[in-house]
C-alpha positions as CSV (number, residue, x, y, z in Angstrom):
1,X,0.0,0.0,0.0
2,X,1.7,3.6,-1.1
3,X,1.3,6.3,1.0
4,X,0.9,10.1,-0.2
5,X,2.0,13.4,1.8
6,X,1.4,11.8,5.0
7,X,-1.9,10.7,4.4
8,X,-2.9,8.3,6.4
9,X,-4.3,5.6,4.2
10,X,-7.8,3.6,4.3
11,X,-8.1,0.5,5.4
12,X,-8.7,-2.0,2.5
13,X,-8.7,0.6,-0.1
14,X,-5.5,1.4,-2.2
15,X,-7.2,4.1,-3.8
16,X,-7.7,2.8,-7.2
17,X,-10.6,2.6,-9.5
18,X,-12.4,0.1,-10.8
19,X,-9.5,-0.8,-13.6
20,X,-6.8,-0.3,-11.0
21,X,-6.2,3.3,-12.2
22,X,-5.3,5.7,-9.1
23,X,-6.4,9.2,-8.8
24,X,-8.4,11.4,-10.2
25,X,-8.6,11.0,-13.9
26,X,-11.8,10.4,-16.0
27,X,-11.8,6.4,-14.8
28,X,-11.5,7.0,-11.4
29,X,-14.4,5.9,-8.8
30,X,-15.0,7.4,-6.0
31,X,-17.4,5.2,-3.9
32,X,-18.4,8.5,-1.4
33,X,-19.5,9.9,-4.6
34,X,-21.4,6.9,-6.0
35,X,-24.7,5.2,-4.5
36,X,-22.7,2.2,-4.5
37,X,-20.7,3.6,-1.6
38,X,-23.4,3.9,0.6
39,X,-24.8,0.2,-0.6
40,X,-25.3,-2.2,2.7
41,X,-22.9,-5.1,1.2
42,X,-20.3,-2.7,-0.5
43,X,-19.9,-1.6,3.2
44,X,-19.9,-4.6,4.4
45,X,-17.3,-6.1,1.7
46,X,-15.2,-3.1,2.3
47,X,-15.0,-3.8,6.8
48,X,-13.7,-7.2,5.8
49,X,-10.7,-5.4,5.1
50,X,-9.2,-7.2,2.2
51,X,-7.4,-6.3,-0.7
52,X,-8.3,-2.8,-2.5
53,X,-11.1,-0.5,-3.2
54,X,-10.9,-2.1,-6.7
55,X,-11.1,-5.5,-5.5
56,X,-14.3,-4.7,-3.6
57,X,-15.5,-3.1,-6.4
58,X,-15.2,-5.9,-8.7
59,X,-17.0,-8.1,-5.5
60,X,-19.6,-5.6,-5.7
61,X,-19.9,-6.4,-9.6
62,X,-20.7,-9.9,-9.6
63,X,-22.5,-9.4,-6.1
64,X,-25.2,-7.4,-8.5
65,X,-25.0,-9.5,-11.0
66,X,-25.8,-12.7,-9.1
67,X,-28.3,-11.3,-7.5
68,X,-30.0,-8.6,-10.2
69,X,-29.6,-11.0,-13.1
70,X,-29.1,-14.5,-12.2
71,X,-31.5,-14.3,-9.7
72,X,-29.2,-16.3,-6.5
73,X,-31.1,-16.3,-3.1
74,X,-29.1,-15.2,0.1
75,X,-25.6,-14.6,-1.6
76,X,-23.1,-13.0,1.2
77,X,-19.8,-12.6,1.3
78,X,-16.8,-13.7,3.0
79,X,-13.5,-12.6,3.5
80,X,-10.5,-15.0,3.3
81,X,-7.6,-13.1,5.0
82,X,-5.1,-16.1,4.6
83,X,-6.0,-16.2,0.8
84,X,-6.5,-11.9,0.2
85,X,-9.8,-12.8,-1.3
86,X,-13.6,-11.5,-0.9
87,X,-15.7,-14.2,-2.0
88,X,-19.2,-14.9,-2.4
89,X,-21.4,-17.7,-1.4
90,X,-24.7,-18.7,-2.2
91,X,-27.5,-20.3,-3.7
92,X,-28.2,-20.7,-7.5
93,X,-31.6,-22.1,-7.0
94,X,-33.4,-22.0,-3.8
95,X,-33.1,-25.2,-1.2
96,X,-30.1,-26.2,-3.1
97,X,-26.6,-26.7,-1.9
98,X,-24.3,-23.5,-1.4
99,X,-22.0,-22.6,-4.4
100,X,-18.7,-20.1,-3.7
101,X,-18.0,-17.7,-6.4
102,X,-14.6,-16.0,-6.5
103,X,-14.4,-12.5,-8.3
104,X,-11.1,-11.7,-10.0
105,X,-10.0,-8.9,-12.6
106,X,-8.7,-10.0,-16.0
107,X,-5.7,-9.0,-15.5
108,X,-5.0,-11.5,-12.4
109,X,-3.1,-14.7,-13.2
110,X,-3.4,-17.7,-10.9
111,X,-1.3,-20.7,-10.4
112,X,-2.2,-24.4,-9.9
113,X,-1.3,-24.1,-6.7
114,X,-3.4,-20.9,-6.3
115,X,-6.4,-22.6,-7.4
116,X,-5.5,-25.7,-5.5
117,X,-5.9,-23.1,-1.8
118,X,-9.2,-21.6,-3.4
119,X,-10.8,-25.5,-4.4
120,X,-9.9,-25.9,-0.4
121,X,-11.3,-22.6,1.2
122,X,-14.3,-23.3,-0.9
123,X,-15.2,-27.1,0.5
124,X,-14.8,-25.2,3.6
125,X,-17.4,-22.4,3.2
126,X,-19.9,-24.8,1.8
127,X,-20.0,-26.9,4.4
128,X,-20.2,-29.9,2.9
129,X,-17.0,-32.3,2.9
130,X,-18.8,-34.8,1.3
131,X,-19.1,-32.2,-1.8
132,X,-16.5,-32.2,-4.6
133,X,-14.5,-29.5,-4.3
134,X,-15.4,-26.5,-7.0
135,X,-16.2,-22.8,-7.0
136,X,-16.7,-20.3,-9.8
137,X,-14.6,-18.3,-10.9
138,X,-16.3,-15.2,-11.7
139,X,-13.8,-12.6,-14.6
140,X,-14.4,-9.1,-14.6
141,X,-13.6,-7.3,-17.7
142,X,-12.5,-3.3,-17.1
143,X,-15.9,-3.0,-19.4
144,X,-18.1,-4.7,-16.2
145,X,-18.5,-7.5,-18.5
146,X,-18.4,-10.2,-15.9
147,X,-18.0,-14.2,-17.3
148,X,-18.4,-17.2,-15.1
149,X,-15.9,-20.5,-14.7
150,X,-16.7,-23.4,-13.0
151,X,-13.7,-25.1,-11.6
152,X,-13.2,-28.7,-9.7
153,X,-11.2,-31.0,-8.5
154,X,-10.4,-33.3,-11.7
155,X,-13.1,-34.1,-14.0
156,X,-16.9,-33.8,-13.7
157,X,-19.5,-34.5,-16.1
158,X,-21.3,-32.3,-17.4
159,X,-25.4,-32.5,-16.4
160,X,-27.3,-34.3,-19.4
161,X,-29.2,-32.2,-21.7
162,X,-32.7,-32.7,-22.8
163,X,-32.8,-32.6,-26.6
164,X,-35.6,-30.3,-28.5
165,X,-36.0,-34.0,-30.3
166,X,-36.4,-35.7,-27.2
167,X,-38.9,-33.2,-25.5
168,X,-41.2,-33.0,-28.8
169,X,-41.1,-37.2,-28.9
170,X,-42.6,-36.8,-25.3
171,X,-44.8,-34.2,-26.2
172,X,-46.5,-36.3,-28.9
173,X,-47.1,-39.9,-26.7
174,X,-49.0,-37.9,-24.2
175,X,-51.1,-36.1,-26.7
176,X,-51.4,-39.8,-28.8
177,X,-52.3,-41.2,-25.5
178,X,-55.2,-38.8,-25.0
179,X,-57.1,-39.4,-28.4
């Protein structure tokens, strides 16, 4: 963390913007300035006290996103101080089992072994050691363009699909059936 003319600086903010640019040029965000600064879980995400303003920021991003678009139920987050992550965990469809979702920017690279801690923290926060261990990896694009990875432990298959073919065979018994 850089320090400026004796300022003393925030705790978990660095200062930067949402695509890591400091100060006050046309891409900087100042969250006292924005709604989202006064936002329940941006406070929240920000007294975890983890990493930067920008990597509460991008929480924030897929927070909304999970939760405006995807429709999740009871999505909080959690801080993982050993790790330096915020992440978020919750539930893609109601009654099911929790789900971790790990925001990053682009720009971050992560090692096997980096993903190897996360796939560990994760079996951890859902509970569940029975679970294979996974989370989502949720990439945040300087445009708010977020896109969603799954990641596990080895191989998983993938859930079967029903085929438009299959569904309209179905279809047509029950209505044969009828007449």
């Amino acid at each position: 963390m850089e320090e400026r003319g004796g300022a003393e600086p925030t705790p978990g903010c660095s200062g930067l913007g949402p695509g890591g640019v400091r100060g006050g040029g046309a891409h900087s965000w100042a969250p006292e300035d924005a709604w989202m600064g006064t936002h329940p879980k941006y406070l929240e995400m920000m007294e975890l006290d983890i990493g930067d303003a920008s990597q509460v920021y991008i929480a924030f991003l897929v927070y909304l996103d999970l939760m405006e678009s995807k429709s999740w139920h009871e999505v909080n987050c959690v801080g993982l101080p050993d790790l330096q992550l915020i992440c978020l965990v919750g539930t893609e469809i109601e009654g099911e089992g929790l789900q971790t979702v790990v925001p990053t920017p682009i720009s971050a690279s992560l090692s096997h072994n980096r993903i190897r801690e996360i796939l560990k923290a994760s079996r951890k926060l859902q509970g569940d050691p029975d679970l294979p261990m996974s989370f989502t990896l949720a990439i945040v694009e300087s445009d708010s363009t977020i896109v969603y990875y799954k990641l596990t432990d080895g191989f998983m298959l993938p859930d079967p699909q029903v085929s438009f073919e299959a569904t309209i065979s179905k279809q047509w018994k029950k209505k044969k059936r009828k007449l």
